[in-house]
N, CA, C and O atoms as a GROMACS GRO file, in nm:
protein
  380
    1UNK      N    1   0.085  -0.118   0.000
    1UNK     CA    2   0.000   0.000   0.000
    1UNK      C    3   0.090   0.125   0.000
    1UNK      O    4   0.168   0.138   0.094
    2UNK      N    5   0.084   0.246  -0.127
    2UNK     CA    6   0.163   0.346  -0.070
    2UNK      C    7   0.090   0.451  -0.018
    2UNK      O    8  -0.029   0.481  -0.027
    3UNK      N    9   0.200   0.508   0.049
    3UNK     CA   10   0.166   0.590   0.185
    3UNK      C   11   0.142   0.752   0.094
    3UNK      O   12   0.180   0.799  -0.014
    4UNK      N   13   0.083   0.782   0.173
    4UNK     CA   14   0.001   0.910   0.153
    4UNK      C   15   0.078   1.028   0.101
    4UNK      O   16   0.173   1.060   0.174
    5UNK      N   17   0.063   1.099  -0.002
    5UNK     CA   18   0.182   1.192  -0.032
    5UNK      C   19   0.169   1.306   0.084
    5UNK      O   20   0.074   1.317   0.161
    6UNK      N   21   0.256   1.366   0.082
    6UNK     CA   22   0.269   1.502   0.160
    6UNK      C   23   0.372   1.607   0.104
    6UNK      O   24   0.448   1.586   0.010
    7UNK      N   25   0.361   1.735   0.186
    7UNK     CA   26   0.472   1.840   0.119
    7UNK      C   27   0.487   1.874  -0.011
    7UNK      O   28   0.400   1.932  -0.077
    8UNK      N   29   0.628   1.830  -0.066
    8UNK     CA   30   0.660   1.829  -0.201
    8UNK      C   31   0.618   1.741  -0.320
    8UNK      O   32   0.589   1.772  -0.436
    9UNK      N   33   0.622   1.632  -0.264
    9UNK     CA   34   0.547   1.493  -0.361
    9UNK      C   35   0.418   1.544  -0.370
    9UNK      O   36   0.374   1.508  -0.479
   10UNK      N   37   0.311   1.630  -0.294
   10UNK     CA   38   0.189   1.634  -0.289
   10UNK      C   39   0.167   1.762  -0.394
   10UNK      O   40   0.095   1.757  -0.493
   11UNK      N   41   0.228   1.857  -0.360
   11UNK     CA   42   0.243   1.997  -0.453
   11UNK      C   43   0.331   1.938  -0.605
   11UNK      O   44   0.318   1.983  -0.719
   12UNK      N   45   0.392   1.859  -0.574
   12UNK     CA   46   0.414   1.825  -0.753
   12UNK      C   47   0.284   1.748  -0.861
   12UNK      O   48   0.285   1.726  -0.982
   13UNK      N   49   0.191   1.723  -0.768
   13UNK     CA   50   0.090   1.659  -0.837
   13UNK      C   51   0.004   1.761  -0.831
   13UNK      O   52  -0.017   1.777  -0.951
   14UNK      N   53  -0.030   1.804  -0.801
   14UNK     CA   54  -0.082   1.960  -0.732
   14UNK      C   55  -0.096   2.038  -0.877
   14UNK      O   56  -0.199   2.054  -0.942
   15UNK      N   57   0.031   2.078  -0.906
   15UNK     CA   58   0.079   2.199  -1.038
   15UNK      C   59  -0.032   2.119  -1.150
   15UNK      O   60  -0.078   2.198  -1.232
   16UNK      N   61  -0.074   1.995  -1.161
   16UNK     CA   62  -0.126   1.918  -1.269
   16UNK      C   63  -0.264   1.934  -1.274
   16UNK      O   64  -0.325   1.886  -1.370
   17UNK      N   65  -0.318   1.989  -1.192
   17UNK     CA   66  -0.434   2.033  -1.128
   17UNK      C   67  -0.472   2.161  -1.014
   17UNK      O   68  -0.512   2.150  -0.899
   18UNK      N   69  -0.448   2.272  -1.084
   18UNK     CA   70  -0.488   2.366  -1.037
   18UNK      C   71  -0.593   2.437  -0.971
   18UNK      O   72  -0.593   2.513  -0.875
   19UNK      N   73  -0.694   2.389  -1.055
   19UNK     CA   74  -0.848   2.380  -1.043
   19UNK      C   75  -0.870   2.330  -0.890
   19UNK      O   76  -0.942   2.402  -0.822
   20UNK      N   77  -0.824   2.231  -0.840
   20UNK     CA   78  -0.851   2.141  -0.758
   20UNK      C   79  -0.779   2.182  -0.601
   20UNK      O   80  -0.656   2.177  -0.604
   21UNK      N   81  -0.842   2.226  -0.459
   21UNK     CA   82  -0.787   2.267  -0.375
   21UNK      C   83  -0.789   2.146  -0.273
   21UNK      O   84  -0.874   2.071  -0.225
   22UNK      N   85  -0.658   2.164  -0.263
   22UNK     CA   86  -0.615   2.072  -0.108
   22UNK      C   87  -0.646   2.067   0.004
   22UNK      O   88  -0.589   2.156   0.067
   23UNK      N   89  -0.713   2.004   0.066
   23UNK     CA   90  -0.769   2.041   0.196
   23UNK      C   91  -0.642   1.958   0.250
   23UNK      O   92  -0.584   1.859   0.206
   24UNK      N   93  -0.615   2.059   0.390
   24UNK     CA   94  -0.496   1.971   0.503
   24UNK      C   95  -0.414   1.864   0.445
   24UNK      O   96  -0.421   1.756   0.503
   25UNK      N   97  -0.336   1.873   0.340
   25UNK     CA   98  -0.307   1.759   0.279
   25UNK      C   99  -0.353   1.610   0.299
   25UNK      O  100  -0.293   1.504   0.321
   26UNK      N  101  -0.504   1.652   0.280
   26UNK     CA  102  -0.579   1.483   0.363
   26UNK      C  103  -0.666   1.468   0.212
   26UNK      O  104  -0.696   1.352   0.185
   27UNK      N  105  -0.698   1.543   0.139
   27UNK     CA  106  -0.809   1.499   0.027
   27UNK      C  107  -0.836   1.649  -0.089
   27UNK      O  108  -0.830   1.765  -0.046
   28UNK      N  109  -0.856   1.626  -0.186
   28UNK     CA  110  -0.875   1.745  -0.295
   28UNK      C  111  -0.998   1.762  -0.369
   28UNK      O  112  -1.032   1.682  -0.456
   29UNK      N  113  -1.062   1.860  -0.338
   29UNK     CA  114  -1.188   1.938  -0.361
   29UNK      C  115  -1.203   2.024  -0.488
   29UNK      O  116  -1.113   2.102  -0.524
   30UNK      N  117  -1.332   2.007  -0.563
   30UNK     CA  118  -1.344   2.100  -0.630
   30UNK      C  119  -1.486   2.145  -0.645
   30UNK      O  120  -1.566   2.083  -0.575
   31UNK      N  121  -1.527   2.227  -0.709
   31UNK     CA  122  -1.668   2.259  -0.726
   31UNK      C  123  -1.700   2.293  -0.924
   31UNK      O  124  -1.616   2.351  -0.993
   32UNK      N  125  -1.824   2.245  -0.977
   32UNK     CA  126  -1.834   2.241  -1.122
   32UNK      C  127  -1.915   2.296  -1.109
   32UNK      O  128  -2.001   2.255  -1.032
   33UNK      N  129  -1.937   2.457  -1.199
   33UNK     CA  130  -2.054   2.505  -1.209
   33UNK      C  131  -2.141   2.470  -1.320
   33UNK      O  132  -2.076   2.457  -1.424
   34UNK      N  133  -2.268   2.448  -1.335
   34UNK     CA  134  -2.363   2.429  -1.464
   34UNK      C  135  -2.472   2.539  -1.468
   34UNK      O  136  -2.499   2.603  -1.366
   35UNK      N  137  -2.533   2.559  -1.581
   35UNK     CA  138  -2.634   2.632  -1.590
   35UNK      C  139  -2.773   2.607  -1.548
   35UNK      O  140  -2.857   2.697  -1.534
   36UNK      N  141  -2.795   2.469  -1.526
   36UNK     CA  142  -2.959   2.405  -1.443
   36UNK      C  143  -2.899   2.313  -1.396
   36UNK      O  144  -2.780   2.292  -1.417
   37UNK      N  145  -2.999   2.220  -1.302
   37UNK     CA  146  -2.992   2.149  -1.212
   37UNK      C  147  -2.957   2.008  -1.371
   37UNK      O  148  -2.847   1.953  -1.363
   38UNK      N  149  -3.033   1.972  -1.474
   38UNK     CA  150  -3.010   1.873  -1.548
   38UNK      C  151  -2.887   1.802  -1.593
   38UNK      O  152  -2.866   1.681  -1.600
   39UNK      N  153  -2.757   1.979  -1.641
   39UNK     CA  154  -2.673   1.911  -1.674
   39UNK      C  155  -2.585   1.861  -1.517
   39UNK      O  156  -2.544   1.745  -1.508
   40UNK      N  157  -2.566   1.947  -1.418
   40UNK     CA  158  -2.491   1.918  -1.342
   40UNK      C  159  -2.545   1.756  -1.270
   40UNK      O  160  -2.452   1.685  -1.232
   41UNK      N  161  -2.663   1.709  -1.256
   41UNK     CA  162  -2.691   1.582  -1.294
   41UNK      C  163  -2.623   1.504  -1.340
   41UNK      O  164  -2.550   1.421  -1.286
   42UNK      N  165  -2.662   1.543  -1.548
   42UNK     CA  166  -2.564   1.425  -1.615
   42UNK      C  167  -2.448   1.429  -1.552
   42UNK      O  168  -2.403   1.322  -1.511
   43UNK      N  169  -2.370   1.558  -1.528
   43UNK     CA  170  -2.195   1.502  -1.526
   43UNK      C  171  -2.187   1.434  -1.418
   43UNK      O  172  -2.095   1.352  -1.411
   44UNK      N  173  -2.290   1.450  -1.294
   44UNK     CA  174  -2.246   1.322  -1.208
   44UNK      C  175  -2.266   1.224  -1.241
   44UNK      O  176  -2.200   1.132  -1.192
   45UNK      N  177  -2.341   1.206  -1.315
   45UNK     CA  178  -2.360   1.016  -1.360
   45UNK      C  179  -2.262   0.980  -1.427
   45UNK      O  180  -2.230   0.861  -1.422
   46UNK      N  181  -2.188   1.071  -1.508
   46UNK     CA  182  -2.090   1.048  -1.595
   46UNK      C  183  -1.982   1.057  -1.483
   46UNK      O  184  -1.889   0.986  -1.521
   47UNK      N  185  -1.954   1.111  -1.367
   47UNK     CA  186  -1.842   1.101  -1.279
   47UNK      C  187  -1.879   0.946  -1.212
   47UNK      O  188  -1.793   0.858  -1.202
   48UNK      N  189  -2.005   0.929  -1.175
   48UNK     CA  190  -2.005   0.786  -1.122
   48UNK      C  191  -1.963   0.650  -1.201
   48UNK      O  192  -1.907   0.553  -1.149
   49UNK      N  193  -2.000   0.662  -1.326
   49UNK     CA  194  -1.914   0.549  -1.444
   49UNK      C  195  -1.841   0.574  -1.432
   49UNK      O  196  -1.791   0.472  -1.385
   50UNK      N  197  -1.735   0.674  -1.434
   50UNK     CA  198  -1.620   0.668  -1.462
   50UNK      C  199  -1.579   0.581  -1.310
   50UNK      O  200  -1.557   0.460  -1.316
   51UNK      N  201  -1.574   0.635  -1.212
   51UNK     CA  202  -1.517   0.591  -1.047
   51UNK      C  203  -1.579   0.470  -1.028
   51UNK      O  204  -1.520   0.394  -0.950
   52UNK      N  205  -1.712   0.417  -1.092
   52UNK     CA  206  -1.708   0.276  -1.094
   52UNK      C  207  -1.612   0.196  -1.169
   52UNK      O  208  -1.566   0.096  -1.113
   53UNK      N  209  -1.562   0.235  -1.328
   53UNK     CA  210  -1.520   0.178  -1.378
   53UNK      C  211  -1.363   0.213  -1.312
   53UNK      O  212  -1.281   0.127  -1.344
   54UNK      N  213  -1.336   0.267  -1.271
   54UNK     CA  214  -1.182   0.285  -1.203
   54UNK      C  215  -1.193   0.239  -1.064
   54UNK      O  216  -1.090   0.246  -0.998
   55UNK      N  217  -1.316   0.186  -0.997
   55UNK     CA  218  -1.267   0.138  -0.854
   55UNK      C  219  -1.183   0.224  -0.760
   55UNK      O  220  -1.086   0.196  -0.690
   56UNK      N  221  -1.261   0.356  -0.785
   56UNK     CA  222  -1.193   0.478  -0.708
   56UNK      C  223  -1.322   0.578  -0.678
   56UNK      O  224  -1.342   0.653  -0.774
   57UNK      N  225  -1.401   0.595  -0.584
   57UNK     CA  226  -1.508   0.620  -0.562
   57UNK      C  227  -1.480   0.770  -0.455
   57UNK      O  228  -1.408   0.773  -0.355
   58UNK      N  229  -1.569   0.900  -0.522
   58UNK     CA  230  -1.503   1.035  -0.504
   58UNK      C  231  -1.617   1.050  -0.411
   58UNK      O  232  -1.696   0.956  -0.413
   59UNK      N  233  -1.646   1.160  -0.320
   59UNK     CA  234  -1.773   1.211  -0.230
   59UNK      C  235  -1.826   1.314  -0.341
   59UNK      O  236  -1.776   1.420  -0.376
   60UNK      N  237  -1.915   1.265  -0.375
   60UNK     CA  238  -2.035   1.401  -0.512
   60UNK      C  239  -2.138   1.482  -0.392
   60UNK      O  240  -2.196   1.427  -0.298
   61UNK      N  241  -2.138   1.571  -0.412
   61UNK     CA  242  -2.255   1.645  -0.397
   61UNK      C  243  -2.349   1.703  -0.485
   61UNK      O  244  -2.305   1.651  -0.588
   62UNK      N  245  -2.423   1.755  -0.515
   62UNK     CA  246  -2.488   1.739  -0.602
   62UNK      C  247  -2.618   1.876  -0.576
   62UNK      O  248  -2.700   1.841  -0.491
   63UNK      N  249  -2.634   1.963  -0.612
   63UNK     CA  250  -2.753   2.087  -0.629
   63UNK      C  251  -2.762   2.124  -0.772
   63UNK      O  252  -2.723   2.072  -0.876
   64UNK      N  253  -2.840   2.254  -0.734
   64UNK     CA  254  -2.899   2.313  -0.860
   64UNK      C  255  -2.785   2.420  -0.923
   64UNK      O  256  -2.737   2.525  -0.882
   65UNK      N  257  -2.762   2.323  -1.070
   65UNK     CA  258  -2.620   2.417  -1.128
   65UNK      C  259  -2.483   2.418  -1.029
   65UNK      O  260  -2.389   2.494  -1.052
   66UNK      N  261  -2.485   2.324  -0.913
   66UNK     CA  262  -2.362   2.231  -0.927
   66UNK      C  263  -2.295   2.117  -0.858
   66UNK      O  264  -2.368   2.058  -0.777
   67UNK      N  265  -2.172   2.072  -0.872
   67UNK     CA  266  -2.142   1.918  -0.845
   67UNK      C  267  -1.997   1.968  -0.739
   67UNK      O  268  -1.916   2.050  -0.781
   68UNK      N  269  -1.988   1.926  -0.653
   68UNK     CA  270  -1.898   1.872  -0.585
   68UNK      C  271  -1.797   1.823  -0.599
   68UNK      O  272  -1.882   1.784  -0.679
   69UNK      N  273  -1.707   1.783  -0.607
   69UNK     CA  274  -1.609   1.655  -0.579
   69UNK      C  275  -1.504   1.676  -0.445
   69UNK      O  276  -1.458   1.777  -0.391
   70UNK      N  277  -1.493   1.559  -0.423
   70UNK     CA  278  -1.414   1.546  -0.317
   70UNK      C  279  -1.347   1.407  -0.326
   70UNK      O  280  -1.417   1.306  -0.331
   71UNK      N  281  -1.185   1.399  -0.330
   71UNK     CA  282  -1.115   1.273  -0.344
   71UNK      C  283  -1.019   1.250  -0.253
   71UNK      O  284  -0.935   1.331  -0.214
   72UNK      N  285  -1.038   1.087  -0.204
   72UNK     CA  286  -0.887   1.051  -0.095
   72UNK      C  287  -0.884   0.937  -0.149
   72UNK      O  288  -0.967   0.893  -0.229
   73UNK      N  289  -0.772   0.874  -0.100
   73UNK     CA  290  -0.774   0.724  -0.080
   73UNK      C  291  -0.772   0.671   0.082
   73UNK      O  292  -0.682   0.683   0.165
   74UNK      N  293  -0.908   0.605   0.094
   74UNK     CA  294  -0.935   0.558   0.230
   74UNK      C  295  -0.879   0.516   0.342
   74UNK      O  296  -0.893   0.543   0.462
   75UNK      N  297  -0.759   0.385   0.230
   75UNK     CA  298  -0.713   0.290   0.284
   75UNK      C  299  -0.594   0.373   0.356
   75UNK      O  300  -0.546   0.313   0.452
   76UNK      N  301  -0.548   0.476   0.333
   76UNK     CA  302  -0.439   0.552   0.368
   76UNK      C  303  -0.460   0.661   0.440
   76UNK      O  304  -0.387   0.716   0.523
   77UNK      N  305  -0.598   0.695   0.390
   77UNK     CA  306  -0.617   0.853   0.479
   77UNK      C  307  -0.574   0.959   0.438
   77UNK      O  308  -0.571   1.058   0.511
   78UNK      N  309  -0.532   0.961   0.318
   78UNK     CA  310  -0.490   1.076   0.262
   78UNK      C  311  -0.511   1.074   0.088
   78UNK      O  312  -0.599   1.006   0.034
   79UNK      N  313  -0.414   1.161   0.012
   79UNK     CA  314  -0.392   1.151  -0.132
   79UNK      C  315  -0.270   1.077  -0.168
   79UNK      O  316  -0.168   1.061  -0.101
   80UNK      N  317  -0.300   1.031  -0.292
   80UNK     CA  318  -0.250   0.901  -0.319
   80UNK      C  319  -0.228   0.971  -0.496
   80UNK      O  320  -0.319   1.050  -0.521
   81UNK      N  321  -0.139   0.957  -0.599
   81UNK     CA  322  -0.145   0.936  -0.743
   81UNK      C  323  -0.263   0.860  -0.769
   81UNK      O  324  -0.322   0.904  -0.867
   82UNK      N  325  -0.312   0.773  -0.722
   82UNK     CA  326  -0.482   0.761  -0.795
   82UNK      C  327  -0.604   0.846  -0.792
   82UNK      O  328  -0.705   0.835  -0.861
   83UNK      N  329  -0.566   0.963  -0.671
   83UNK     CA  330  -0.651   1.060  -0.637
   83UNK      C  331  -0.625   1.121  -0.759
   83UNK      O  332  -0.716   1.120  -0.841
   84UNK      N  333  -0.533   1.166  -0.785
   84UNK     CA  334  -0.482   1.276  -0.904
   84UNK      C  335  -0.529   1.245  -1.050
   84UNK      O  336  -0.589   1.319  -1.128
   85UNK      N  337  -0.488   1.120  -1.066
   85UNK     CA  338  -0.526   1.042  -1.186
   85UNK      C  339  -0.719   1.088  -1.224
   85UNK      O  340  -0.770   1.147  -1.320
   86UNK      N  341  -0.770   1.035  -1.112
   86UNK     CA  342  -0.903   1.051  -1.110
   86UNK      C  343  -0.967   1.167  -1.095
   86UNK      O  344  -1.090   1.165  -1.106
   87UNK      N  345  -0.899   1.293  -1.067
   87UNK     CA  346  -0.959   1.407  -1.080
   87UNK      C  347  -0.891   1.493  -1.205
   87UNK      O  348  -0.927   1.611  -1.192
   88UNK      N  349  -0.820   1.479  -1.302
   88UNK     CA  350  -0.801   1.453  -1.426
   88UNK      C  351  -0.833   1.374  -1.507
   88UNK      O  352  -0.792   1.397  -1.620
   89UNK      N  353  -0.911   1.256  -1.487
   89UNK     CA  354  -0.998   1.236  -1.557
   89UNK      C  355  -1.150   1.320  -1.541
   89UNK      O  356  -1.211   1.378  -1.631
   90UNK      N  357  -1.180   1.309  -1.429
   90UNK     CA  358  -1.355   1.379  -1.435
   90UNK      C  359  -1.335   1.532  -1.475
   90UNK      O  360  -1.436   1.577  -1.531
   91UNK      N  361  -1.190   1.658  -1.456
   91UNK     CA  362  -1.160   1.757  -1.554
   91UNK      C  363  -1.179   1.691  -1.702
   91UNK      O  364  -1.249   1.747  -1.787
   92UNK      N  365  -1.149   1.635  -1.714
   92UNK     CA  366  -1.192   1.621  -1.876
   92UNK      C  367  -1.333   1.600  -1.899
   92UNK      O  368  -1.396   1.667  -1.981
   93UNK      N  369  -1.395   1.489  -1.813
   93UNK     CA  370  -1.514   1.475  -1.833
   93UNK      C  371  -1.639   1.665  -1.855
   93UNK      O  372  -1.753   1.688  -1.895
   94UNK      N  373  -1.536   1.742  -1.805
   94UNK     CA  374  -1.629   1.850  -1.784
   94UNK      C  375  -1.588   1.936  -1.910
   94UNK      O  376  -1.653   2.035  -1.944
   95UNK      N  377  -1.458   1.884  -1.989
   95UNK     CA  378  -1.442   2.001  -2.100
   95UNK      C  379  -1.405   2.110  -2.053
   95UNK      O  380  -1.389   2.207  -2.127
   0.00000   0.00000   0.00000
């Protein structure tokens, strides 16, 4: 199991994702704005295929015109390169 990045290892994955804010170096947050409650919908369903099909499952929230995210890896308690991976993918998912 690897251990949780911190410091420098954590801010070099960091620069790759700007968009995305670090909470306490424990997990990375973002917020997606939409114009109605419908699309910000679809893109969560489209964030949930994706984290099903990657076996990496993010905290969504979900209102009117927008989505949440929130990513760790459990088993560690912190951020992990699969956190990163996976919130560069659902940035793309949003265009």
């Amino acid at each position: 199991m690897p251990a949780a990045l911190k410091g420098d290892a954590l801010s070099a994955h960091h620069r790759h994702l700007p968009d995305w804010e670090i909470v306490e170096e424990h997990h990375i947050h973002r917020v997606f704005r939409f114009p109605d409650f419908q699309r910000a919908l679809d893109f969560v369903n489209r964030v949930g295929a994706l984290a099903e099909e990657a076996g990496h499952h993010p905290d969504v929230f979900l209102t009117w015109g927008r989505a949440e995210i929130t990513i760790y890896t459990h088993s560690v308690n912190g951020l992990t390169e699969k956190d990163f991976a996976l919130a560069g993918k659902i940035n793309a998912l949003h265009g």
